[in-house]
PARO-103751 format. One line per 10 residues: their letters; for each residue x, y, z of C-alpha. Coordinates in steps of 0.02 Angstrom, whole numbers, plus 50000, padded with zeros to 5 digits. Each point is the difference from the previous one (the first is absolute). Last residue first. Layout:
// residues N
A> X/Y/Z  ... $
//
This chain:
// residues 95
XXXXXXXXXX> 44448/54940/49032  49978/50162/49923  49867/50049/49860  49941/50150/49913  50156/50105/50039  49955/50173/49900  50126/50050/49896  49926/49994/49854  49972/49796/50042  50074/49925/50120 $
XXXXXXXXXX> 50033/49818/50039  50064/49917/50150  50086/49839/50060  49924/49870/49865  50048/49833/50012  50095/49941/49836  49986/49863/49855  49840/49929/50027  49986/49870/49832  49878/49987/49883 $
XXXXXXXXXX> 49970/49872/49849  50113/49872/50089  50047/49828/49903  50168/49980/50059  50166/50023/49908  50044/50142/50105  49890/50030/50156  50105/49987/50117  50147/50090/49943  49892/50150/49906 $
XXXXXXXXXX> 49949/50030/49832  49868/49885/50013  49876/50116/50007  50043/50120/49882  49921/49871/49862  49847/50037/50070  49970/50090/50149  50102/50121/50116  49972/50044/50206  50016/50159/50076 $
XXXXXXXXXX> 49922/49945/50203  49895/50100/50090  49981/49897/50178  49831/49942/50060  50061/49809/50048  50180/49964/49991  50157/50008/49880  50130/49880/49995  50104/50082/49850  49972/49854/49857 $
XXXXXXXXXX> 49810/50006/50032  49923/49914/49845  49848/50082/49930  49810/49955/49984  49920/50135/49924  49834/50123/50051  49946/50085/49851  50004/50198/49985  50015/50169/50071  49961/49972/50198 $
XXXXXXXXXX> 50033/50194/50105  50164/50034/50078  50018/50185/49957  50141/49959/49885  49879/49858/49889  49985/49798/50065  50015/49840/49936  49949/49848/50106  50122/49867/50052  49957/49819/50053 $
XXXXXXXXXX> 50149/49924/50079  50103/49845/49935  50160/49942/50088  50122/49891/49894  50079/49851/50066  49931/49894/49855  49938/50078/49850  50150/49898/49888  49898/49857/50057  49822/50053/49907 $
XXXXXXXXXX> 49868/49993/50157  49900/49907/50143  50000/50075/50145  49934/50159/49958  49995/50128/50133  49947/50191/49940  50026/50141/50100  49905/50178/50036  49971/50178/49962  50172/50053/49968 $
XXXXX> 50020/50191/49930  50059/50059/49839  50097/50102/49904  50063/49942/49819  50160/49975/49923 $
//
């Protein structure tokens, strides 16, 4: 799994059928101390999470390993909503 945060949604009206009822959010990955790491994806929310939260969320085939998302065509998936995270034991983030 990987840590990030949501930056924003996607809508799309029109899409694949087995895609329908799903909730897509832009996600963008992020190291311990919060900072951006990498590519921005477009992942399906299976937990109901919200704007600006730091989500762990999976890609590829790891994607649809969940109930919602099994059997569909989902490259990345937000699989938790992050409480806290420390690192050394230093707390680096707390909701």
């Amino acid at each position: 799994m990987l840590l990030g945060q949501v930056i924003g949604t996607v809508v799309a009206t029109q899409k694949e059928s087995s895609l329908m009822g799903l909730k897509f959010l832009l996600v963008r990955a992020v190291d311990e101390n919060k900072e951006p790491t990498g590519a921005t994806v477009v992942a399906a929310d299976v937990v109901g999470c919200g704007m600006g939260e730091y989500v762990l969320y999976a890609t590829g085939s790891s994607a649809r390993q969940t109930r919602a998302t099994d059997n569909r065509p989902c490259d990345a998936t937000i699989m938790a909503i992050v409480d806290q995270w420390e690192v050394g034991g230093e707390v680096r983030y707390k909701k």
